[in-house]
N, C-alpha and C positions, 0 to 999 in steps of 0.2 A: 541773529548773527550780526556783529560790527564788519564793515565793508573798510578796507583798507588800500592808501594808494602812496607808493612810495614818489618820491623827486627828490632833486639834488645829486642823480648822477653826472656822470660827464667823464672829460677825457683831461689827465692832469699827470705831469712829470713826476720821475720820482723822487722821494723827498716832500712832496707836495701837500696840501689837505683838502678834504670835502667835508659837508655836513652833509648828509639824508638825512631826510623826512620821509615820516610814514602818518598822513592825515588819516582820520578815523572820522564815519560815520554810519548811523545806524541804532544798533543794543547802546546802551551808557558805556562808552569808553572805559569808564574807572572801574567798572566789573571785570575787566582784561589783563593781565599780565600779556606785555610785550615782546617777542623776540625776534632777532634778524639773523635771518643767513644769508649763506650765499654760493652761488655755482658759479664754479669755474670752466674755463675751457676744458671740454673733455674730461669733467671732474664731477664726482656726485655734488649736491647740495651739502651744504655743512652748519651746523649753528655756529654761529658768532656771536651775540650776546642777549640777553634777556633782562629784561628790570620788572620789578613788580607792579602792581596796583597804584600804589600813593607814590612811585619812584622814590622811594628809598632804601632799598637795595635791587643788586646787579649783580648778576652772571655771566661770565666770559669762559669763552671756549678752552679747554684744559690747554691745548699746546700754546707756547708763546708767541703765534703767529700772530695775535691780534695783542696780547696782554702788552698793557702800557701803551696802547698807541690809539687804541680805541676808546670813547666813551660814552653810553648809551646813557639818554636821559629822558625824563619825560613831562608836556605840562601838562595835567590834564582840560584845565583852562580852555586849551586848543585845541585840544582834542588828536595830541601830536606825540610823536615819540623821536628823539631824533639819534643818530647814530654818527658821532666827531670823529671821523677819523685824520690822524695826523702820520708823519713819516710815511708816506706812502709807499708801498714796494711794487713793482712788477708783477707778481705773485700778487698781489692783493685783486688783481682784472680780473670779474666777476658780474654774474648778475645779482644783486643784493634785493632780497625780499624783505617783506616785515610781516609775520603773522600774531594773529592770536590766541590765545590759551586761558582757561579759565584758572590756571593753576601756574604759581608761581615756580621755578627750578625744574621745567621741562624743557629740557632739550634735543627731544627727538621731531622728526617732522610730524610723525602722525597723532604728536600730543596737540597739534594748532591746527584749529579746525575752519579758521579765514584766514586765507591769503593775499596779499597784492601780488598786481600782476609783474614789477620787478622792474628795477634802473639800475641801466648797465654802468658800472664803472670801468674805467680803462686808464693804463700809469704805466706810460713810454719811459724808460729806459733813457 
């Protein structure tokens, strides 16, 4: 199992941006397809976006809650997977995980079988 640890939360205006990181260590990273969700207040978890193995292609969650404002990338070099998000909204205040999946275009929880333990984002109004 690859052991994963998210940073780059924090508390930021709206309008605003953050990057996440999600470091990787452990199994060989590049055997991983990456995805990030995230739980809201009083909200189940939800996927947010996913990139494959060699980062070059991504998945993003169907509704246009994140599309165009998000963009998930990966090095493997670093053993990192990072998630830009930009235009921050209110609604975006979460706690953002990053898991893994041996399989690229899964987007439910119980397809990722390591998780980090999660950084909270927060975007005051």
């Amino acid at each position: 199992q690859v052991q994963l640890v998210e940073s780059g939360g924090g508390l930021v205006q709206a309008g605003g941006s953050l990057r996440l990181s999600c470091a990787a260590s452990g199994r060989t990273f590049s055997d991983y397809a990456i995805g990030w969700f995230r739980q809201g207040p009083g909200k189940e978890r939800e996927f947010v976006a996913s990139i494959n193995r060699g980062g070059t292609s991504a998945v993003y969650a169907d509704s246009d809650s994140v599309k165009g404002r998000f963009t998930i990338s990966r090095e493997n070099a670093e053993n990192t997977v990072y998630l830009q998000m930009n235009s921050l909204k209110p609604e975006d205040t979460a706690v953002y995980y990053c898991a893994a999946s041996r399989r690229f275009g899964d987007t439910r929880e119980f397809e990722f079988g390591s998780w980090g333990q999660g950084t909270q984002v927060t975007v005051s109004s």
